[in-house]
C-alpha positions in Angstrom: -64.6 55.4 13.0 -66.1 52.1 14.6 -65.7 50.7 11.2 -61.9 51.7 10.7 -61.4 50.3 14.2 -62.9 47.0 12.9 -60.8 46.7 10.0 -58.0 47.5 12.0 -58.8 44.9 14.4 -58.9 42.3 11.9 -56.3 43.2 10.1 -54.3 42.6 13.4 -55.4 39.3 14.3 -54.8 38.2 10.9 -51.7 39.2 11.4 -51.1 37.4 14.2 -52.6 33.8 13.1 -50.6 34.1 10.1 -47.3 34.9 12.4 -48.3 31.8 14.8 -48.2 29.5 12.2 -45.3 30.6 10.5 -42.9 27.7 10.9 -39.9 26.5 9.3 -38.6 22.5 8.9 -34.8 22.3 9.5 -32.9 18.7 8.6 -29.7 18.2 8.7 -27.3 16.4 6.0 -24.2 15.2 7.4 -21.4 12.5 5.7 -21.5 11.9 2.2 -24.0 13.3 -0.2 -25.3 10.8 -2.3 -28.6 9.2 -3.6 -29.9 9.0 0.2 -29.1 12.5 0.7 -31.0 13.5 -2.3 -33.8 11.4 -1.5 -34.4 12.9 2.4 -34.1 16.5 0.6 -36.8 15.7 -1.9 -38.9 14.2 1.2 -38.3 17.2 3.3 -39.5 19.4 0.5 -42.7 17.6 0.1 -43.5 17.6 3.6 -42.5 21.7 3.9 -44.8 22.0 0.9 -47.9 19.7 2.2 -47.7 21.1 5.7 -47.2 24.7 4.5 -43.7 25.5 6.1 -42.1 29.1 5.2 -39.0 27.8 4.2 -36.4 24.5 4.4 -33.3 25.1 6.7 -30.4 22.4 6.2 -28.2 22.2 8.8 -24.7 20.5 6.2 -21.7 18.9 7.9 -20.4 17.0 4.6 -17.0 15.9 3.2 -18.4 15.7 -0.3 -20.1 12.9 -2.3 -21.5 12.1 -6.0 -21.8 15.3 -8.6 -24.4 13.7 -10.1 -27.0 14.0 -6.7 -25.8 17.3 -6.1 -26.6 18.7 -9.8 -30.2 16.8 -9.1 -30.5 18.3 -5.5 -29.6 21.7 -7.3 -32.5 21.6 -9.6 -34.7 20.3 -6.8 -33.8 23.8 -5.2 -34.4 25.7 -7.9 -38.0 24.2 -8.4 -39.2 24.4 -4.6 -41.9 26.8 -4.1 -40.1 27.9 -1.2 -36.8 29.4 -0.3 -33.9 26.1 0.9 -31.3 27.7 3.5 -28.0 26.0 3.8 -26.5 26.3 7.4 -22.6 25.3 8.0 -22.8 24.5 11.5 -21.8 23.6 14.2 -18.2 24.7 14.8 -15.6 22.8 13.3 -18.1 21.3 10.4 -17.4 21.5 6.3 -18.6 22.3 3.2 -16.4 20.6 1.1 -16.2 19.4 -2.4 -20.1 18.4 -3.5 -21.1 20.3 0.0 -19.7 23.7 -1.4 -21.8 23.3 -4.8 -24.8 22.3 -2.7 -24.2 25.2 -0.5 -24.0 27.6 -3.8 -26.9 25.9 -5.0 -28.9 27.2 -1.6 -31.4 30.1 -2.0 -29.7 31.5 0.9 -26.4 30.1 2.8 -24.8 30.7 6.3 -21.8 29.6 7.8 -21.0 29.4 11.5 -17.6 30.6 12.6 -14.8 27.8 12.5 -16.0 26.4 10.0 -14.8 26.1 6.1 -16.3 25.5 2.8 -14.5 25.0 -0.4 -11.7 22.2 -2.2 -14.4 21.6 -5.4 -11.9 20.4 -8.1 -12.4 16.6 -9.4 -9.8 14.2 -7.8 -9.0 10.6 -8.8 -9.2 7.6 -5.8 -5.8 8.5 -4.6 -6.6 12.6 -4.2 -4.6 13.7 -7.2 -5.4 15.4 -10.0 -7.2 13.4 -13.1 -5.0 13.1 -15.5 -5.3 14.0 -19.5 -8.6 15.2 -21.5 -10.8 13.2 -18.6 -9.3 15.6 -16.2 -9.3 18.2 -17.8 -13.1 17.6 -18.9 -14.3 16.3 -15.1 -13.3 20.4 -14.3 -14.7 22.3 -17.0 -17.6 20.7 -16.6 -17.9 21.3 -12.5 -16.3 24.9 -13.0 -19.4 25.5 -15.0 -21.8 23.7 -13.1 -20.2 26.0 -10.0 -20.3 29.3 -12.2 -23.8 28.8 -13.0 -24.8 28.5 -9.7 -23.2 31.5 -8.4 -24.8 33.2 -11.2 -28.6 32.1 -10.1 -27.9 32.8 -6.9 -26.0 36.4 -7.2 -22.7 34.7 -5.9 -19.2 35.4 -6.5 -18.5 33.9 -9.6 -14.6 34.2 -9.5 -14.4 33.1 -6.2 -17.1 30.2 -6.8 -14.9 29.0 -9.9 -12.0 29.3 -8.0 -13.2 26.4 -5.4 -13.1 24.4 -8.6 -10.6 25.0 -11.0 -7.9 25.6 -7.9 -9.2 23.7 -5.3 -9.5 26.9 -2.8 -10.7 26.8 0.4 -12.3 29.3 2.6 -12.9 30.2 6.1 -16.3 31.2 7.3 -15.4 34.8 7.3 -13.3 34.9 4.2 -16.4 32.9 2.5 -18.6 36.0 3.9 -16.2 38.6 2.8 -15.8 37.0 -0.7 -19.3 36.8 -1.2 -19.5 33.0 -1.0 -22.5 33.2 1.7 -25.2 35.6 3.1 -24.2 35.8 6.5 -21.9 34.8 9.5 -24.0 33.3 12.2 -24.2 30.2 14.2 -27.9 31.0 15.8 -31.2 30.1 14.2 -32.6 33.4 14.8 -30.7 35.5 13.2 -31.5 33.3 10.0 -35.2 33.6 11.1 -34.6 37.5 11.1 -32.9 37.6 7.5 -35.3 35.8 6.0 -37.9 38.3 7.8 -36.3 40.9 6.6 -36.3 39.2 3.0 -40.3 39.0 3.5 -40.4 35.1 3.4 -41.6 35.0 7.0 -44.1 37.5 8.7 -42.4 37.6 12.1 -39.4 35.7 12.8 -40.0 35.8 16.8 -43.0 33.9 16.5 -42.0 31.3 13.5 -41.4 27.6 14.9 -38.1 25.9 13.7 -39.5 22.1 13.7 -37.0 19.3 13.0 -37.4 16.3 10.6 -35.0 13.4 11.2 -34.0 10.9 8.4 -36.6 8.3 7.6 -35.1 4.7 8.0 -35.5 4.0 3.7 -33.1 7.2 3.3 -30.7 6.4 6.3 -30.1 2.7 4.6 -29.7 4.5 1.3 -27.2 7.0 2.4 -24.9 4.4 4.0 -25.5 2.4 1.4 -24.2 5.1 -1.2 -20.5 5.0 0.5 -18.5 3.3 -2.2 -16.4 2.6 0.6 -19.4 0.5 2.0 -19.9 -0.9 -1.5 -16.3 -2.5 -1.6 -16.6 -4.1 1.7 -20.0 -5.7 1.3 -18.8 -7.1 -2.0 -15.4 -8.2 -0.4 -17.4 -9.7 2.4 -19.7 -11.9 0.1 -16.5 -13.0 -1.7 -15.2 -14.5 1.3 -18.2 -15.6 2.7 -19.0 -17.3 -0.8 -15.5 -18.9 -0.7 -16.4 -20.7 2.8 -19.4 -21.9 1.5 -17.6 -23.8 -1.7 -15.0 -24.8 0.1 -17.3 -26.4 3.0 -20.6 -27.0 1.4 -23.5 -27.6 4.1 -22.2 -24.7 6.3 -25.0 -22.5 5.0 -24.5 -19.7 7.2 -21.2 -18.3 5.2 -23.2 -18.8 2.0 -26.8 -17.0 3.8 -24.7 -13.7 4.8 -22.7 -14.5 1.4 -25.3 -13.8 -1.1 -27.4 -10.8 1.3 -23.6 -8.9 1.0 -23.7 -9.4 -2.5 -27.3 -8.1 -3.3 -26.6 -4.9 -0.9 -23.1 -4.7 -2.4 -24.8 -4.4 -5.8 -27.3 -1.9 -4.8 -24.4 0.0 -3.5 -22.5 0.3 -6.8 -26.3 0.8 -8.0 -26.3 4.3 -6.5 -23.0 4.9 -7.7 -21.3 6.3 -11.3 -19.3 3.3 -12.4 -17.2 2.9 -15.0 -17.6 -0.7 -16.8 -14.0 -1.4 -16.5 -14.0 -1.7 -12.8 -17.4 -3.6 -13.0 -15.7 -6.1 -15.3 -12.1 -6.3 -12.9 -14.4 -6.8 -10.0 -16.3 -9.6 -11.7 -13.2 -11.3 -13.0 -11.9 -11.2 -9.5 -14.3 -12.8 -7.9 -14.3 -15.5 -10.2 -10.9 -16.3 -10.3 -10.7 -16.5 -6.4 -14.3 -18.4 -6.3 -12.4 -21.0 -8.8 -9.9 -21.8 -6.8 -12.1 -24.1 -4.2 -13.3 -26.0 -7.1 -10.0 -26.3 -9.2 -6.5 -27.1 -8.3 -4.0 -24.1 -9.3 -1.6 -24.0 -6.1 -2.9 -20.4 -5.4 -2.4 -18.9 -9.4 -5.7 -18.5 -9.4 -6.6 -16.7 -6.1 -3.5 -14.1 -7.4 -5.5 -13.7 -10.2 -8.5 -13.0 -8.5 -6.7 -11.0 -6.1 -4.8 -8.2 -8.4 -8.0 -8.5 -10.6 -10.9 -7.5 -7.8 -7.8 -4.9 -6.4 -7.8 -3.3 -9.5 -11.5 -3.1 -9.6 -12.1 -1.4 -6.5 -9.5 1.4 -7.5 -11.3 2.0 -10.8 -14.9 1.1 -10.6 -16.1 4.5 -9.0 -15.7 7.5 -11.8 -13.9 9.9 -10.3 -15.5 12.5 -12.7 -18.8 12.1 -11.0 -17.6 11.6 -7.5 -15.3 13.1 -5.2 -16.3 9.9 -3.0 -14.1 6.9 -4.3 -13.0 3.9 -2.8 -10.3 4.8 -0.2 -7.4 3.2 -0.2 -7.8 2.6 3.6 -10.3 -0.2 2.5 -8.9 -1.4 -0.9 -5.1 -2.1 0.3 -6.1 -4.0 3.7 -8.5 -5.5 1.4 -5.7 -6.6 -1.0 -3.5 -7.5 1.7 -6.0 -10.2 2.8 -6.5 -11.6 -0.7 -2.9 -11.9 -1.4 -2.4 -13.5 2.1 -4.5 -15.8 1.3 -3.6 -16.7 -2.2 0.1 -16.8 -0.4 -1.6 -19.4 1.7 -2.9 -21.5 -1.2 0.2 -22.0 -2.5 2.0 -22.9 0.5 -0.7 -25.8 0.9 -0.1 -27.1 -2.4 3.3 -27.0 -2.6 3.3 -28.5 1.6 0.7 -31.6 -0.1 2.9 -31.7 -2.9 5.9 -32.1 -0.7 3.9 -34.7 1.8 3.1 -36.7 -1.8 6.4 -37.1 -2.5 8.0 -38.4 0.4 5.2 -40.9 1.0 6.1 -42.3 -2.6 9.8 -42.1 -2.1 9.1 -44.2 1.1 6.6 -46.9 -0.2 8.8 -46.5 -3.8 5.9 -44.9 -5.6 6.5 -43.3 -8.8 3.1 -42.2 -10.2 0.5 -39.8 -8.9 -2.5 -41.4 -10.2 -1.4 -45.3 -11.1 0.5 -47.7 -9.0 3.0 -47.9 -11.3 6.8 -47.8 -9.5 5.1 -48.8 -6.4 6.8 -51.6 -3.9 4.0 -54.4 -3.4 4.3 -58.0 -1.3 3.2 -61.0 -2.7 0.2 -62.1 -0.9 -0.9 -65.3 -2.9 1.0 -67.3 -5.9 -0.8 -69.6 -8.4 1.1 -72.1 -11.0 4.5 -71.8 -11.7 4.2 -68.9 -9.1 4.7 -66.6 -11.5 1.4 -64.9 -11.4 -1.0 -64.6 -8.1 -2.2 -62.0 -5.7 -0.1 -59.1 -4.1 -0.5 -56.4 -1.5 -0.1 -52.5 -2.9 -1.1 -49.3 -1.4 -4.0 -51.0 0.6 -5.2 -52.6 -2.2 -4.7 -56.1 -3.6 -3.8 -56.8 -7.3 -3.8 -59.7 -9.8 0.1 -59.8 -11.3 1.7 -61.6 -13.5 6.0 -61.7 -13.4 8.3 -62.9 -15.5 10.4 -65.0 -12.8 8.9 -67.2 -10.0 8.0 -65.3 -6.9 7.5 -66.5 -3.3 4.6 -65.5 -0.9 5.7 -62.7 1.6 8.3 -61.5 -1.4 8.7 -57.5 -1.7 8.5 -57.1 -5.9 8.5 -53.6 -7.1 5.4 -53.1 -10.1 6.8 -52.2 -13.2 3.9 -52.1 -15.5 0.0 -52.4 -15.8 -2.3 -54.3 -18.6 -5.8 -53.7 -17.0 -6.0 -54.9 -13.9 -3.6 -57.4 -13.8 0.2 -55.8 -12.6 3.4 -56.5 -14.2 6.1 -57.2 -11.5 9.8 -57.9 -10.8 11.8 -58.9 -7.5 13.4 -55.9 -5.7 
């Protein structure tokens, strides 16, 4: 009996240690999911795994983001050693587009009420529909991606598909009545008690919920992996780039310049772009970069312009990403570039102008020479047919075929090296 009792004991406070260290880590994702994102996951799961945590809880608020880091996230899931929980929460928060794959990807999911989850299909950088056989290949290949997830995870498939291939949306409760999610909650505990009840903690009143913030590396990656960031840091070093030609010595402009440029380009790093775009942006940039070193009254900047405009429309694949460039950035961006291209040609054609009338009023006729140009004698040698006269600031050598007198306006009609050819006015 005293041995029973002992046994019993033990077996007890084993029990009990075991339920005292039960804890679980809980992170959340909010904004885009991109390479960031997928990186903090991959963290989180190593430190879960080294530190012995029960399971992962994410807490998602997301508007979408790249395919490609959500398929990765997926099989990061599917290889953790133990079970990932995906939490909608709080009130009012989304699992849209990439969130509502990530959420099907989830060994269990939960969604608070007021919230919604859903709006999957593949959209091009204005919202609509891809058009032709790239459409029509961008959602086969999610529908499946979406259908094969609600298979792993005992999922509706229909409805799953349906997110996809119509773009449906769902309310926390019609997501729970659909069979989108395992439960309707927005408390902790009751998550801690289903996953009791599912034997992957021993006792859920006793297991810690300990939070993990976003290193600083991840944080800078995930805003970083906004293509939406990507465009203005490139736009930025453009202009910044452009000062710097234009004023050489300034070195600040050129400083922040070429640090927007390197983040720009680990930006489109992180993203699925199309070569295209690349190509657009490149010739955009420099087209407008020419125009501080060459003379084109602004044709060039207009170039640029419609060239890097294009390029941040197209560069991001919309078959990867439901994250593109929106045209809240691309068209004030635009507007800029064409402003100023506007203003390049005004300039010219203002000097051009300016050029003019200063030649009409001195009698110039040439742009480079002084040939048409109104001169006074200054000196006369000889037969005062040849001597020294006054042009432009400068003083010539000329030679005329009719005597001339000192303080005489003559108007240049010719040029044999640098001796002028003159008449009287």
């Amino acid at each position: 009996m005293t041995a029973i009792r002992l046994a019993l004991g033990l077996f007890l406070l084993t029990t009990a240690v075991q339920a005292q260290d039960d804890w679980v880590m809980k992170i959340a994702i909010k904004g885009t999911i991109n390479t960031g994102t997928l990186d903090f996951l991959k963290y989180a799961l190593k430190q879960s795994r080294e530190q012995r945590a029960k399971a992962l809880l994410v807490e998602l608020d997301t508007p979408g983001g790249l395919v490609a880091s959500v398929k990765e996230m997926a099989q990061v899931i599917d290889a953790s050693e133990i079970p990932v929980v995906v939490h909608v929460v709080p009130t009012g928060a989304a699992a849209t587009s990439a969130g509502a794959l990530l959420t099907l990807a989830a060994h269990h999911a939960f969604m608070a009420e007021g919230t919604h989850i859903g709006a999957a299909h593949p959209v091009d950088s204005s919202g609509k529909d891809i058009p032709g056989a790239m459409g029509e290949k961008a959602t086969q290949d999610t529908a499946a991606f979406a259908r094969g997830l609600a298979e792993k995870r005992k999922r509706s498939i229909p409805f799953s598909e349906a997110m996809v291939r119509d773009s449906k949306s769902f309310s926390a409760q019609e997501a729970m009545k659909n069979g989108l999610i395992d439960g309707l909650t927005a408390n902790t505990d009751e998550i801690l008690r289903f996953l009791e009840g599912k034997k992957e903690i021993s006792n859920a009143a006793q297991t810690r919920v300990v939070s993990q913030t976003m290193p600083l590396a991840q944080r800078i990656l995930q805003f970083l992996g906004d293509p939406n960031i990507a465009g203005i840091l490139l736009s930025l070093a453009m202009a910044c780039i452009y000062i710097e030609l234009s004023a050489p010595g300034v070195s600040l402009p050129g400083i922040v310049g070429v640090i927007s440029l390197i983040l720009s380009f680990m930006s489109f790093q992180m993203l699925p772009v199309r070569t295209g775009g690349l190509i657009l942006l490149g010739l955009g940039i420099i087209f407008f970069l020419a125009e501080a070193l060459v003379t084109s009254h602004g044709l060039l900047a207009a170039g640029g312009a419609v060239s890097f405009v294009l390029g941040l429309i197209w560069v991001v694949d919309p078959a990867q990403s439901d994250w593109v460039i929106s045209p809240q950035v691309w068209i004030p961006i635009g507007l800029i570039l064409f402003s100023v291209a506007a203003g390049f040609g005004w300039l010219a054609g203002r000097a051009k102008k300016l050029s003019l009338q200063a030649r009409q009023k001195i009698g110039g006729g040439d742009d480079l020479g002084v040939l048409g140009y109104n001169a006074v004698v200054e000196i006369i040698e000889g037969d005062g047919k040849s001597g020294r006269v006054h042009v432009r600031g400068e003083s010539w050598e000329f030679d005329s075929e009719v005597p001339v007198q000192p303080g005489q306006a003559v108007r240049i009609t010719g040029q044999k090296g640098f001796r002028l050819q003159v008449l009287p006015k």
